[in-house]
C-alpha positions in Angstrom: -27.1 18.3 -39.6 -30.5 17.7 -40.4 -31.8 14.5 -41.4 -33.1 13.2 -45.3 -34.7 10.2 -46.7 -33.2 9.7 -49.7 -34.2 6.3 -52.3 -31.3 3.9 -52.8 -30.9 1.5 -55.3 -28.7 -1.4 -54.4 -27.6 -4.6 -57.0 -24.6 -6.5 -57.3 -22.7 -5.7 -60.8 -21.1 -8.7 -63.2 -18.2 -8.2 -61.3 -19.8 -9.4 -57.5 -19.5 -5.8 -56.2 -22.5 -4.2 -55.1 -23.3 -0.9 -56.4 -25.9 1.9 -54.8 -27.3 4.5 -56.6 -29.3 8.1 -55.4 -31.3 8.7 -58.4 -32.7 12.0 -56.7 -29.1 13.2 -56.8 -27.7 12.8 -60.3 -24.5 11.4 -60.5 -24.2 10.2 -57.3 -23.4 6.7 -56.7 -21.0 4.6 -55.0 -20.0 1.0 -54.5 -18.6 -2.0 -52.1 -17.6 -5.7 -51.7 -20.4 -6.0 -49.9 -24.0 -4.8 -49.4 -22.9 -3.0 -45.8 -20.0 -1.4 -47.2 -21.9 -0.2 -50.7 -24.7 1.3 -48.3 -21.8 2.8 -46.0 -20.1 4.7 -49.1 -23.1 5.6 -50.3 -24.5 7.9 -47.1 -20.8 9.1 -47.1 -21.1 10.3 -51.1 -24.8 11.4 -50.5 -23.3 13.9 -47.2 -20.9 15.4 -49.4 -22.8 15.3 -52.9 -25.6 17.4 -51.0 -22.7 19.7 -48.4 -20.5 20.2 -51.2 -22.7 23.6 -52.5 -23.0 24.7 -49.3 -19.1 24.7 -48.8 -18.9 26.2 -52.3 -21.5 28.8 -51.8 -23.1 27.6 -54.9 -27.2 28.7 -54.4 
């Protein structure tokens, strides 16, 4: 698999969990208890936001 830079946004929510956003890829955000694991679910949700065409066959 290749590799991408892709922009995260990362803040904590009213609620103390930390949420991270991929503004490049719309809809595509994810969240944590902490700033690791937010940052963790987001590569995982950025993968299969940007493999999920491909498995698809969507152009």
């Amino acid at each position: 698999m290749s590799q991408h830079t892709r922009q995260v946004i990362l803040y904590k929510d009213e609620d103390g969990y930390w949420v991270a956003e991929c503004p490049s890829l719309k809809g595509c955000n994810s969240q944590g208890k902490t700033k690791e694991e937010a940052l963790s679910n987001i590569k995982e949700a950025i993968v299969g936001y940007v493999t999920a065409p491909e498995e698809d066959v969507i152009p």
